[in-house]
C-alpha positions, 0 to 999 in steps of 0.5 A: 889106270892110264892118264886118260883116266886121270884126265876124265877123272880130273873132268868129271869132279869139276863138272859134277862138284865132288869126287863121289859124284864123279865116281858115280858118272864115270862107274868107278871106285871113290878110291880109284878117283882119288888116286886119279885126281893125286897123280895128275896133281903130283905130274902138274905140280899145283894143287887142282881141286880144293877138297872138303867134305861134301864139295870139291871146288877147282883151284883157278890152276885147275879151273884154267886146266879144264878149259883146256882139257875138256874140248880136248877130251870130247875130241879125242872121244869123237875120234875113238868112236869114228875109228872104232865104228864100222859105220862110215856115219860121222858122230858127236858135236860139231861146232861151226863158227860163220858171219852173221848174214852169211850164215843165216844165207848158207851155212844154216840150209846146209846144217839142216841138210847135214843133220837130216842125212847123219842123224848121229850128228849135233851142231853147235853153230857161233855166229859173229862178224868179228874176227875169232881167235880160233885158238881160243874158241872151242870150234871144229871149223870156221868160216871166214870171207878174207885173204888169210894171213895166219898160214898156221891154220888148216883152210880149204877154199870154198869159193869167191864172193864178188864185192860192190858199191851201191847207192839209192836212186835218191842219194844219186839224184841229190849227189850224183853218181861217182864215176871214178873211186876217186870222187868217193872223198866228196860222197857220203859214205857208210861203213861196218864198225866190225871192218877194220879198214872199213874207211878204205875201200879196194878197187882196181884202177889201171890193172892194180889193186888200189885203196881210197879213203872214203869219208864216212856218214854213218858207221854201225855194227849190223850189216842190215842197218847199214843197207836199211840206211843205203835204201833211204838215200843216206849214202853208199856203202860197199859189201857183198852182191849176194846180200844186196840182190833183193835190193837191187831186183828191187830198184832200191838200190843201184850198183855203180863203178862196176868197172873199177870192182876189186878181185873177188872175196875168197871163202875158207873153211879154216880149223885151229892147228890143233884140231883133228880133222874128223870125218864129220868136219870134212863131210859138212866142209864138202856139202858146203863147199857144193852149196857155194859153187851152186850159189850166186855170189 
């Protein structure tokens, strides 16, 4: 047996609680399991299963092992199958990690297009507005709408996004309308608690890319509860123009300091450093990529 075996077996018995099960899933002997499972503990050095009767339970050196092999093998699986396949179909998983709103907005149509041109293909989708540790999360390609700061990970610019500040008609009406980034310290602000420089906000004043501090009214987590509280009048916000588009067709809210707007948002497709770039992740990164440069952002 080659270590891939070891490492399927190892798999296999914490998934399925015993060594006679895990014979049985992956066809082969008790004997030949067992043997898998001693030479794998004999190269690691520690003890990786607990063994007793009727139950095999993982020692936390094992369960930790686990964690680490199991996205790795079915990774490593997707890639036999691809190279093997005469098919140019991509197969498998594909996990996306992307923003909540954004999401919802463009990620989600293009999973539905992807799904219905490869029929081989299932989707995993994660959706968070907090910053993930990619090397912690069992993902194939994430979204992220910032300038990039880990250059270890594999990115590919996707877009732009254009970043405003707006108010409601009322708010402006009872505090005026800022006409310079400046004046903001004597507005009423609102800022995401997922930001975490949501109390400085960018502009460009005189050809440079600057910060003002804003003093905050109101702080929550959810991009829509920040806009539903825009609307009533409570104060300004800033954020992307795609997501308040409907608001403004709507006469809700007005966008203001459109002369000081900082450089546009840039949009990547990023994957861990230790992930294999497999032909599905590339095929969904391009119909997305397409979607994007379609889009109003």
């Amino acid at each position: 047996m080659d270590r891939m075996d070891d490492l399927e077996a190892f798999v296999a018995i914490v998934e399925k609680g015993s060594q006679t099960a895990a014979a049985r899933h992956l066809r082969r002997s008790l004997q030949a399991i067992g043997r898998s499972l001693a030479t794998l503990e004999r190269n690691v050095g520690v003890e990786l299963v607990r063994r007793s009767t009727r139950r095999s339970q993982p020692t936390e050196a094992g369960l930790a092992l686990y964690h680490r092999l199991k996205p790795a093998l079915l990774e490593i699986n997707d890639a036999k199958r691809e190279t093997s396949s005469k098919r140019a179909e991509p197969y498998g998983v594909l996990r996306i990690a992307a923003p909540i709103r954004f999401a919802s907005a463009f990620v989600v149509p293009v999973i539905c297009d992807f799904m219905q041109r490869y029929a081989q293909i299932k989707v995993e989708l994660k959706t968070s507005d907090r910053k993930l540790n990619l090397s912690e999360e069992d993902v194939d390609v994430a979204i992220r709408i910032r300038t990039l700061q880990d250059s270890a990970l594999r990115a590919r610019r996707l877009g732009e996004l254009r970043v405003v500040v707006f108010g409601a008609p009322a708010y402006f009406e009872n505090h005026g309308r800022p006409r310079h980034p400046s004046e903001l310290e004597r507005h009423h602000c609102i800022v995401r608690s997922t930001d975490p420089d949501g109390e400085k906000w960018s502009f460009r004043i005189r050809g440079k890319q600057e910060t003002v501090r804003v003093t905050v009214c109101f702080v929550s987590d959810d991009a829509a509860a920040v806009h539903g509280a825009v609307a009533c009048g409570l104060g300004l916000a800033v954020g992307p123009a795609w997501q308040i588009e409907e608001l403004v067709d709507q006469g809700r809210v007005e966008v203001v300091l459109q002369d000081f707007e900082p450089p546009k948002l840039p949009i990547f497709a990023v994957s861990p450093p230790t992930k294999l770039p497999l032909a599905k992740t590339r095929l969904f990164v391009d119909m997305l990529a397409a979607r994007l440069k379609r889009a109003r952002l």
